[in-house]
C-alpha positions in Angstrom: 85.0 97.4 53.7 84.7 98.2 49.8 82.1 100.9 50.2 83.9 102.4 53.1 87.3 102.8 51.2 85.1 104.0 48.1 83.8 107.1 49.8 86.9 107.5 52.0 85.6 107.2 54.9 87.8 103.8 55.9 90.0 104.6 58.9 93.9 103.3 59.6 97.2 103.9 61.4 99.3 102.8 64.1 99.0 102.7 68.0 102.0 103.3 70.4 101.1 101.7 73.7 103.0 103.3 76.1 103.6 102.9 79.6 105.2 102.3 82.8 106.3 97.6 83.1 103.1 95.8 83.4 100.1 98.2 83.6 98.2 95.7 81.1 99.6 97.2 77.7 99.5 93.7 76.6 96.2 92.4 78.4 94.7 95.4 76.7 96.0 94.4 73.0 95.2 91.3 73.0 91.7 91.7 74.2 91.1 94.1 71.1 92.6 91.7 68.6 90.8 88.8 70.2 93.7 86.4 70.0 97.5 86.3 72.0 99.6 88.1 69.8 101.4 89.4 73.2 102.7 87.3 76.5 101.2 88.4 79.9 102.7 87.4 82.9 102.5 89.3 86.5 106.5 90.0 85.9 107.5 93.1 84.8 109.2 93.9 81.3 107.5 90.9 79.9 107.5 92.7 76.7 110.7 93.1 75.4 110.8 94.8 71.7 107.8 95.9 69.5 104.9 93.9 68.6 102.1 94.3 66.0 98.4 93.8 67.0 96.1 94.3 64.2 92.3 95.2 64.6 90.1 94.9 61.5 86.6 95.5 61.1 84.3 97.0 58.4 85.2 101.0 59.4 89.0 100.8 60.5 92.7 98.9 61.5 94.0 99.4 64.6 97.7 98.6 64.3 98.5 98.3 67.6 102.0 98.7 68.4 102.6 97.1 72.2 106.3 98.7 73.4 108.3 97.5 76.6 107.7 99.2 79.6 109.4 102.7 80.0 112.0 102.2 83.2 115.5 102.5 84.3 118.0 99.5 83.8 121.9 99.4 83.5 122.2 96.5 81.0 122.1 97.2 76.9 118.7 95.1 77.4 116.8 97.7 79.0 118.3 100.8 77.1 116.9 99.0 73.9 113.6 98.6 74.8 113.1 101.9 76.3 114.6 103.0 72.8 112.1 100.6 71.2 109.1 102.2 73.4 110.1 106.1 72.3 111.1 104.9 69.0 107.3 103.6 68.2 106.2 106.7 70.0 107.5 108.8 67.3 105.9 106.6 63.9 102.6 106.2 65.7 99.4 108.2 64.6 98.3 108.5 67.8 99.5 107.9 71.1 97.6 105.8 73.7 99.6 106.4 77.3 98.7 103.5 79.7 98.6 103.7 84.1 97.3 101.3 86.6 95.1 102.9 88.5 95.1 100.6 91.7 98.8 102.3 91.9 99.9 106.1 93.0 100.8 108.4 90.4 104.3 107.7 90.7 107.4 109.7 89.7 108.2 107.7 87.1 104.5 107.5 85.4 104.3 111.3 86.1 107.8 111.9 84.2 106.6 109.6 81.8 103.5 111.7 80.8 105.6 114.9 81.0 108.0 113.8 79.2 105.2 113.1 76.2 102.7 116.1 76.7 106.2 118.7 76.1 105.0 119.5 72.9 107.9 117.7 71.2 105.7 115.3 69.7 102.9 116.7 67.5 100.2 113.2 67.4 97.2 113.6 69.9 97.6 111.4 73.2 95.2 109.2 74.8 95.4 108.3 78.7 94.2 104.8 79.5 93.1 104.4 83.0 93.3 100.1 83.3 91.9 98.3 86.1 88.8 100.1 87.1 87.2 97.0 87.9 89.4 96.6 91.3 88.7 100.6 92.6 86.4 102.5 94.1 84.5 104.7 91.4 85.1 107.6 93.4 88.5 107.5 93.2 88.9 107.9 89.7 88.0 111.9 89.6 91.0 113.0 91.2 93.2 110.7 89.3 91.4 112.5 86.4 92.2 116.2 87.5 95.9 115.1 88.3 96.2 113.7 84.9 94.1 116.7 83.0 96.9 119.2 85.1 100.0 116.9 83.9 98.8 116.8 80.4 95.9 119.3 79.2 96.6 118.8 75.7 95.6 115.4 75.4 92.3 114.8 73.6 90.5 112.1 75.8 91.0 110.2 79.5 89.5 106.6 78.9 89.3 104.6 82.3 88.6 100.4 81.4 89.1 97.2 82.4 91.7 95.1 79.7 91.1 91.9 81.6 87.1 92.2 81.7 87.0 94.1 78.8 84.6 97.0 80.2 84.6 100.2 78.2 87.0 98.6 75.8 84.5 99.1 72.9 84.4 102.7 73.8 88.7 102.9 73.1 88.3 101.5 70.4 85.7 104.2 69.1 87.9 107.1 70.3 91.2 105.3 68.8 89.4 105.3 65.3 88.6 108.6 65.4 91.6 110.3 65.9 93.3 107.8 62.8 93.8 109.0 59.1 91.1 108.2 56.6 93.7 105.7 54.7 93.1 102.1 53.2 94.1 99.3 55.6 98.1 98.8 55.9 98.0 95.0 56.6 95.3 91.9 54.8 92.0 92.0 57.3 93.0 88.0 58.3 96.4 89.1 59.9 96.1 89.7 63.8 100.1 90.0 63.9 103.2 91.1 61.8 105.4 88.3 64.0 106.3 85.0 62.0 104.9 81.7 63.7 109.0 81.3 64.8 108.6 84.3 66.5 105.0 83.4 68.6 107.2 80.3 69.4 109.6 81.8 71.2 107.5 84.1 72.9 105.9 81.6 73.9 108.4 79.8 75.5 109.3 82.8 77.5 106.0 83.2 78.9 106.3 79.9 80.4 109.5 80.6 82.0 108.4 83.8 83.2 105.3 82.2 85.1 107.5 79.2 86.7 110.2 81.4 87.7 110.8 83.9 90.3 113.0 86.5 91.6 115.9 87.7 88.8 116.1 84.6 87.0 113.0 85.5 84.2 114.8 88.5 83.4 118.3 86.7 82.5 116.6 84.2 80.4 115.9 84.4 76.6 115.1 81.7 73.8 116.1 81.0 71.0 114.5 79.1 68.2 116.8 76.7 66.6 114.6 74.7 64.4 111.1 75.3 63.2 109.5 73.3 60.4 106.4 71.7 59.3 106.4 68.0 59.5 103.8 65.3 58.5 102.3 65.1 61.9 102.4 68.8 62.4 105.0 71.5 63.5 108.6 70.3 64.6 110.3 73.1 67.0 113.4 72.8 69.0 114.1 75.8 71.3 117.2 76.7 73.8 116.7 78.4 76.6 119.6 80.9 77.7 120.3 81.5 81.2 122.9 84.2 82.2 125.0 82.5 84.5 125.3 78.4 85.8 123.7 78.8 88.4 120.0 79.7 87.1 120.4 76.1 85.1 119.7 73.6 87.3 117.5 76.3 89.2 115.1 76.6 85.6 115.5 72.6 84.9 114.2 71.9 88.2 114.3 68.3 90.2 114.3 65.5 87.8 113.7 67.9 85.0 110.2 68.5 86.4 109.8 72.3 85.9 111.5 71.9 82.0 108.9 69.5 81.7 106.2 71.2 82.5 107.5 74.5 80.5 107.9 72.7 77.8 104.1 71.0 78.2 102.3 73.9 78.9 103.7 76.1 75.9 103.2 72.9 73.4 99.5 72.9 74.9 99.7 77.1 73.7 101.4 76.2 70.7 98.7 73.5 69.6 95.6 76.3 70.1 97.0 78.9 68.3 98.6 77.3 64.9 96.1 74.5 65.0 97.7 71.3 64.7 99.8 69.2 66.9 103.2 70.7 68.1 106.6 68.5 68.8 108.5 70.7 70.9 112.0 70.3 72.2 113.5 72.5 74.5 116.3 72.6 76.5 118.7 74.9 78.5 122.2 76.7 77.8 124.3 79.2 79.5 125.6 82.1 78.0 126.8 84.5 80.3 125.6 88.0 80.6 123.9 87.4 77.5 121.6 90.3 78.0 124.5 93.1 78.0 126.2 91.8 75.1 125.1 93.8 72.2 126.2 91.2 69.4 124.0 88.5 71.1 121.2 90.9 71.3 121.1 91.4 67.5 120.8 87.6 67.3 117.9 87.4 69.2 116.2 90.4 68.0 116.4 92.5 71.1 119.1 95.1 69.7 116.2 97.7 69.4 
């Protein structure tokens, strides 16, 4: 890394990943970083403010900045992270604008592009085709032309596969080359900006985004109440908060089974990625309509 930084030649700047709720903005991160610095769940608007993925190698850092998903919601929730998506959209370097293409070409993924190929925005744009792995090659060439007529300007059209990983490498390359020549932002060890507090609570979300269904997932949110290291490892207590009484004993489940097995499955997380053994307790609280109440939001972080 020394001898590219001498002769200038070292790469670095940050990555808006933008896109329409759960195209694989996330899968896609986290397979360049190599570890979870991002939640992935089939729901969408799993990702609810900005997170920090950081890519280091000899020639560049990626700082990868994984936004919400760009839609339409009524509740202060969703207005903050669309304002946290266009927000990162203007500090990025470069913007990489994300579509699944076992999907249509929708309205709102066609607004979406047109909305960031207006000219408004001066950094060069990258269109990420994700799931190539599940269509039909032939397929993809129209797709192309309908996105080279939406946005001409942009400098490249990169179809891959997040989950398998297939032409990932090749992103990567293009990403680089469209950075500044600038000395790495962040220490090459860090994979994230987020505090092991904040992994935490993530983490506990995911879980309760996987065993839940219908509305209740996107009325939850945790927060981390205690988090300390302890002489057998890391101590964490974490509440759950559910949006009305109802959704309690719905997320606590019969006998406290579904808590339970939350609770085991992210301690199981927990213990892989901080490497030692996690004592986590969680449990669950209503606070009503905690997601349109803008002085909770700043609380948890989700104010934009």
């Amino acid at each position: 890394m020394e001898s590219d930084l001498s002769q200038s030649n070292f790469r670095c700047g940050a990555i808006a990943l933008l896109g329409r709720p759960n195209v694989g903005k996330s899968t896609l991160m986290n397979k360049i970083v190599g570890t979870k610095v991002a939640i992935v769940t089939p729901k969408p608007q799993t990702t609810r403010h900005r997170i920090l993925g950081i890519f280091t190698d000899e020639k560049c850092q990626l700082v990868f900045v994984d936004t919400p998903g760009i839609h339409k919601g009524t509740k202060q929730l969703n207005r903050n992270m669309v304002r946290i998506a266009y927000s990162a959209a203007q500090e990025a370097d470069v913007l990489a604008i994300m579509q699944d293409v076992t999907k249509p070409l929708d309205t709102g993924t066609r607004n979406l592009i047109e909305r960031f190929a207006d000219g408004s925005l001066s950094q060069p744009r990258v269109h990420i085709l994700n799931k190539v792995d599940k269509v039909n090659k032939d397929s993809l060439l129209p797709r192309l032309q309908q996105l080279q007529q939406i946005d001409p300007g942009a400098v490249a059209y990169v179809p891959v596969s997040a989950t398998k990983g297939l032409q990932v490498e090749g992103l990567v390359a293009t990403l680089t080359q469209l950075l500044p020549k600038a000395e790495p932002m962040y220490d090459p060890e860090w994979f994230t900006d987020q505090s092991q507090r904040q992994l935490a609570s993530e983490y506990v979300r995911e879980q309760v985004f996987l065993a839940m269904h219908q509305e209740i997932p996107f009325q939850t949110a945790v927060d981390i109440e205690a988090f300390y290291e302890s002489a057998s490892g890391v101590e964490i207590e974490a509440v759950i908060l559910v949006g009305h009484e109802r959704h309690k004993p719905m997320l606590i489940g019969k006998g406290g089974e579904r808590m339970k097995m939350i609770g085991t499955k992210t301690r199981l997380g927990l213990e892989e990625l901080l490497g030692c053994k996690v004592n986590l307790k969680v449990w669950v609280k209503v606070q009503t309509d905690w997601f349109d109440n803008p002085g909770q939001l700043t609380e948890l972080g989700l104010n934009g």
